[in-house]
N, C-alpha and C positions, 0 to 999 in steps of 0.2 A: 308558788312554784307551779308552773304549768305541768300536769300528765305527761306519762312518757307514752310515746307513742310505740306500737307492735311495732317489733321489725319487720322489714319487707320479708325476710326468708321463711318466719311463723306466718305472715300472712299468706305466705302461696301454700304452707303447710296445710294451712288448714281451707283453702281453697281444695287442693289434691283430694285431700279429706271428703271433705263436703261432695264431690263428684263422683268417689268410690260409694258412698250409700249411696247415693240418689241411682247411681249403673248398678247396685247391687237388688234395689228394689226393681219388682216386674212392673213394665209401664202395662198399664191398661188400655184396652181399644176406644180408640173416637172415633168419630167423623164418619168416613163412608165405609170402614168396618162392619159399623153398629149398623148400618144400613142395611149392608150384606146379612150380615147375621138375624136382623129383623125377616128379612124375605125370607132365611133358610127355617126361622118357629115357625112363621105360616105355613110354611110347604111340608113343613113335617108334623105340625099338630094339627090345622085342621085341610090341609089343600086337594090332601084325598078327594075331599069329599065334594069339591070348588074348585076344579081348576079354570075358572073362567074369571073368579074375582083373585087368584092368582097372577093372572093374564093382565088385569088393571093394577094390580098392585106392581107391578115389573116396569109395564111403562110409567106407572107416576114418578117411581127412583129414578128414572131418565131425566126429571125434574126437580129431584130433589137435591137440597142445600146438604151441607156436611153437618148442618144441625135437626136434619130430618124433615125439613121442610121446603113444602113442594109447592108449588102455585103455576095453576091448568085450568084450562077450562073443560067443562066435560063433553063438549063438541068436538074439541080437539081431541081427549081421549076416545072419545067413538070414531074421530074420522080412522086414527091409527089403528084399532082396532077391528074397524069393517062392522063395526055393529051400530045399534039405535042409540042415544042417548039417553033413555030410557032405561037399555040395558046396564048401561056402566054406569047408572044411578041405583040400581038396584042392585050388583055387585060393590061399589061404594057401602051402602047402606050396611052387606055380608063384611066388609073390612072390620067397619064400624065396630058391628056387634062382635066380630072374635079379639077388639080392641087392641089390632094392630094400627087402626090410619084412627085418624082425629080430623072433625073438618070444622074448621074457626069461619067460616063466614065467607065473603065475597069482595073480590076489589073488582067493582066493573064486571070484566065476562070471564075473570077466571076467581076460580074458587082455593083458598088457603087450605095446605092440608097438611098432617103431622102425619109422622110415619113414628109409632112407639119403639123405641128401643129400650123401653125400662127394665130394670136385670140383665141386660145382654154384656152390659162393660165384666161381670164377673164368670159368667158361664155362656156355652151356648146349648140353645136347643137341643135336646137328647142326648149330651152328655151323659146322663144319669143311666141311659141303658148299654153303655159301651161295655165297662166291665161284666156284665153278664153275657152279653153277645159274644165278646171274647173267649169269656169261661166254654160257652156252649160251642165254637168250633176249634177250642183247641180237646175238648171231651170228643166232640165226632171223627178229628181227625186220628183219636186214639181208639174208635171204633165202640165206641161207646153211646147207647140212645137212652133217648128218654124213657117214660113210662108208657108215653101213647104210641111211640112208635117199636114198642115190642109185637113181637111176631101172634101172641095170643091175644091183641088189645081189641080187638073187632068180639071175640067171642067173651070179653070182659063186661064192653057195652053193651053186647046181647041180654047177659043176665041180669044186670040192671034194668034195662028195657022191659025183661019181662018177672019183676017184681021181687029179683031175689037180693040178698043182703051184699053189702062189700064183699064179707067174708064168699062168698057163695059165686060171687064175680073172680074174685080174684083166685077160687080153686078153677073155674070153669077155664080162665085165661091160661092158669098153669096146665091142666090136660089137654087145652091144644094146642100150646106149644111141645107135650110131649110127644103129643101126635105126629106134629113137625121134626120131631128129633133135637128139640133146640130145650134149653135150657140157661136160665141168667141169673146175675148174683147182684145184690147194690153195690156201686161204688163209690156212693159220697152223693151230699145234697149241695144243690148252688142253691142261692135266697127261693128260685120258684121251684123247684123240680127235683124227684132222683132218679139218679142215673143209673143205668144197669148196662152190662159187659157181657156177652155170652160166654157160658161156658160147658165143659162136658156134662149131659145128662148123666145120673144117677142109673 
């Protein structure tokens, strides 16, 4: 006796089904996301410090595939750039080592190159310092500073400077702020810092 076969109505049941997880689950980023996302780690961990092998890494994405590969020649990169060949082998080189680019070899007169997007499909760059950032201007906008930015924090550093203990800084901090007229209380610690709030001197 042959199998019975699903009916057609459980089979769309569980089609409907099958389509509500799948929309339920978050897709993750590909393609020229991870791209984008690749140029914004560079620029915020290390580009400060390089904006010139910034500058090569922008135009190589102009060539780059949705699998993070590019293929240029570095003449052409220099001609777009205005600079030597030399130079944009030497920024190459700075990609290299903060191992955002990857360079697999040569076809002819242009060179294969990988743009890393490894870890980007789950986070991007500096995520990790958002919630504190936040923490820090919703405290300022409540008129609240830090430790370094209290009104006796200069005559704090003084006394360190000239040999004296924590304790011995932070009386000196507190007399000229009372000098100021100003006095502060803590109001709660974020992961780096606490916070203080002015209030009436004693």
């Amino acid at each position: 006796m042959a199998p019975r076969r699903a009916s057609s109505g459980a089979g769309r049941q569980d089609e409907a089904q099958g389509r509500q997880r799948a929309s339920a689950e978050p897709r993750k980023p590909y393609g020229y996301v991870l791209i984008l996302r690749a140029i914004a780690r560079a620029s915020i961990v290390v580009g400060a410090d390089n904006p010139a092998a910034l500058r090569v890494l922008c135009v190589l994405a102009e060539y780059v595939s949705q699998d993070g590969v590019c293929r240029i020649g570095q003449n052409t990169l220099a001609a777009r750039l205005g600079v030597t060949r030399q130079a944009v082998n030497k920024q190459i080189q700075i990609l290299e080592s903060w191992g955002t680019l990857k360079s697999e070899g040569t076809d002819g007169a242009t060179r294969r190159y990988v743009i890393n997007t490894h870890g980007l499909e789950d986070a991007r760059a500096g995520d990790d310092n958002v919630p504190e950032w936040r923490d820090r201007a919703r405290r300022e906008r409540r008129g609240e500073v830090p430790f370094e930015k209290r009104a006796g924090y200069k005559a704090y550093v003084a006394a360190l400077r000239d040999g004296g203990s924590p304790d011995d800084a932070a009386a000196a901090m507190e007399a000229a702020e009372a000098e100021q007229g100003v006095a502060y209380e803590a109001v709660g610690n974020s992961e780096l810092e606490t916070w203080y709030r002015r209030v009436q001197p004693n």
